[in-house]
N, C-alpha and C positions, 0 to 999 in steps of 0.2 A: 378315403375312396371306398367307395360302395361295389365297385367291381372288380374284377381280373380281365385278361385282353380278350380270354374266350368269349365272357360277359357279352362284352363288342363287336367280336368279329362274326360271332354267332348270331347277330342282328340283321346282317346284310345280306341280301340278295342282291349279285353283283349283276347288273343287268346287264344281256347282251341283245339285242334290240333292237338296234338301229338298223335298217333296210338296206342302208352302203357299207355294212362291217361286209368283209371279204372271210374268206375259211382261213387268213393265218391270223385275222382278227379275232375271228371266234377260239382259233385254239390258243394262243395268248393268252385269251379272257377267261378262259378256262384253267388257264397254266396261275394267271394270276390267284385266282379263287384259293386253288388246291397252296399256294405259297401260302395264302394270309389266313387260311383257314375259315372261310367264310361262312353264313350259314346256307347258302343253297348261291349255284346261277341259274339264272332265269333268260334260257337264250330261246330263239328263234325255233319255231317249231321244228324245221326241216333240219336242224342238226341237233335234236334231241336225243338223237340215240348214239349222236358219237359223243356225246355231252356224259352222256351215263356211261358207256365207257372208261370215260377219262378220271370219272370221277369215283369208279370202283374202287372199294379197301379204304375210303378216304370218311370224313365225316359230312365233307360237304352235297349236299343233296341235289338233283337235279329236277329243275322247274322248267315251266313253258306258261304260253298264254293261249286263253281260251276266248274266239270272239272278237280279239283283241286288233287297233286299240279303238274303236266305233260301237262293238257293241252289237250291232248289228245284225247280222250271222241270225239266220231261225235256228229255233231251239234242237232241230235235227242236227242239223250245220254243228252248232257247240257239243251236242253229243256225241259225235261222231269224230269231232276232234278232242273230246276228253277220252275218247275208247281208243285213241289214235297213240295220244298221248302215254297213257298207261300201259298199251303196250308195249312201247318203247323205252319205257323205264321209268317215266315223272313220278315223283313220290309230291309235288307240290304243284295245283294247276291254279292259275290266276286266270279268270274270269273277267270281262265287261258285263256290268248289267246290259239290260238293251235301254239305254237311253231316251229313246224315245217313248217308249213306253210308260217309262216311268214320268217322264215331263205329261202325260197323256192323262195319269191314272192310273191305268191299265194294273192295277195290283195281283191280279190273279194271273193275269199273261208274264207279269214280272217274278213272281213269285215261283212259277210253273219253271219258268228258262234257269233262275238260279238251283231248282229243286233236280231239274234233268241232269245236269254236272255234279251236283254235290252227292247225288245215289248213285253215278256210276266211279267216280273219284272215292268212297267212302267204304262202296262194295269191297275195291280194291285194297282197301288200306291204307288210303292217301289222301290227300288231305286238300284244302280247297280255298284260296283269300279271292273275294268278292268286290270288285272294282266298281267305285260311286260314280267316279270321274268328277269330284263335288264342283269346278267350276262353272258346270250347266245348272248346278240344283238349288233347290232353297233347303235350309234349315229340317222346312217339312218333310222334304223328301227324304232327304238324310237320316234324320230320324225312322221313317215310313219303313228305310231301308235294310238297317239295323234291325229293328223289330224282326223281319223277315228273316234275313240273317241268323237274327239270334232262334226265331223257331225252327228253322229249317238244322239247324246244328250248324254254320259254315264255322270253319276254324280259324278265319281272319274276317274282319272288314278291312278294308284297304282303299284311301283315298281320291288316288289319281292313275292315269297310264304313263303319266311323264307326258302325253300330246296332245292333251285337252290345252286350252289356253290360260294352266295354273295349276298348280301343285298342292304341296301337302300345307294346311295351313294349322297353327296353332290351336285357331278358336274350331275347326273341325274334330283334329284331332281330340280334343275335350270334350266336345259335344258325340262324338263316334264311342269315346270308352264310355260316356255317362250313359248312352241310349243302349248300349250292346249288355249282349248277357255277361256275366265273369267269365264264361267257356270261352266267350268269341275273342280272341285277340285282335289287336288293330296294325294295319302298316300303312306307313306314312312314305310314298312316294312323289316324289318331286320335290327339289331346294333342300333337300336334306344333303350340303357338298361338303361339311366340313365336323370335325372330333364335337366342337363344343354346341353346333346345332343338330348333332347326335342325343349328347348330355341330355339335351333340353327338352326333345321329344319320349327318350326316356323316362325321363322321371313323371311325365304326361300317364305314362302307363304303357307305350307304346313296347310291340315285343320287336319287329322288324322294318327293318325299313330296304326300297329300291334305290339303289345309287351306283353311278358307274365313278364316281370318284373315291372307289373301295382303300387306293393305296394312298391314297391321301389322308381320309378320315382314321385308317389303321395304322398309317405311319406318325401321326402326332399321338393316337393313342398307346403304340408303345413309348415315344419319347416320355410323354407323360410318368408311364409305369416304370423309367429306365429299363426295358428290354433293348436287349440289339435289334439293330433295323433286317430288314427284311431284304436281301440282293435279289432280285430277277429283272432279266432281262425285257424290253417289249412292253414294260408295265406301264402304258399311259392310260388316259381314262378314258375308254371307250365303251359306247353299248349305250347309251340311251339316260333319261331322267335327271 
């Protein structure tokens, strides 16, 4: 074996995301994070700052989303929600391209919205994965996107929201680490629910992946390792992807 379980747990952003998670949902998801030692959650904007709380003294880092999950949002709008963000503690913002733009052309209005987030995210000290949503795109675009990405400095490409109609795919992910700089790392959100289609996206080159089936994917991976399992209460898979 080529890893340890930090290797692994260090991979996830446990998402919390879903629009019907209630607040003992989110603190759960968060209680789960902190047990499995995850590598960030990635919850809901409006309880990012008890997120960062909960997660102080811990390794696990606190994420949100920027945009998300359409895209949509003018480039004020996402600004304004990354200075929103930062102030309340994210050290990791995840971003939508604007979609439509990018199906448009528009490479300069695309380029411009991802470069507004990643200078006010970067001033700060923090760091930025950049959402393709690759089920609406071609090839081209994907590529186009990376390129961009890899000038602008972002610290991830990142495949899906979990709500496009399609996930992380094999032949993306391959094409996302081929086209990206060595700087840019890649996450593979969506369909990634289980240890051994963790494995697989790994060895792809992949550094992180979104999943809310955190104690599933960690609990074969310690069996794997023979560590003892992990007790917490409340642990099902909720939040999203």
């Amino acid at each position: 074996m080529d890893y340890n379980y930090s290797d692994i747990s260090k991979m996830i952003d446990h998402s919390l995301l879903q629009p019907f998670l209630t607040q003992d949902d989110l603190e759960s998801g968060i209680q789960l994070a902190l047990a499995y030692d995850a590598g960030s959650v990635c919850i809901l904007p409006y309880y990012l700052k008890r997120c960062v709380q909960l997660l102080a003294n811990s390794t696990v880092k606190p994420s949100t989303t920027i945009g998300f999950p359409h895209g949509g949002h003018t480039t004020a709008i996402k600004q304004a929600e990354a200075k929103q963000a930062i102030a309340d503690g994210c050290e990791e913002l995840d971003m939508v391209v604007n979609i439509s733009r990018v199906l448009s052309g528009d490479w300069d209005y695309v380029t411009a919205d991802i470069k507004a987030v990643i200078d006010v995210a970067h001033a700060a000290g923090q760091k930025v994965k950049v959402i393709f949503e690759n089920c609406y795109l071609t090839d081209e675009h994907k590529i186009r996107l990376c390129d961009i990405c890899s000038q602008l400095n972002a610290d991830w490409v990142k495949t899906s929201t979990g709500y496009g109609t399609g996930g992380a795919t094999m032949e993306d992910l391959m094409l996302m680490r081929k086209h990206s700089a060595d700087s840019v790392q890649v996450k593979a959100a969506g369909g990634v629910r289980d240890f051994d289609k963790l494995l697989e996206v790994r060895a792809l080159g992949v550094s992180r992946i979104g999943a809310s089936a955190t104690k599933t994917i960690l609990d074969a991976c310690r069996q794997r390792l023979e560590l003892d399992p992990i007790e917490i209460e409340s642990a099902g898979a909720v939040g999203g992807y």
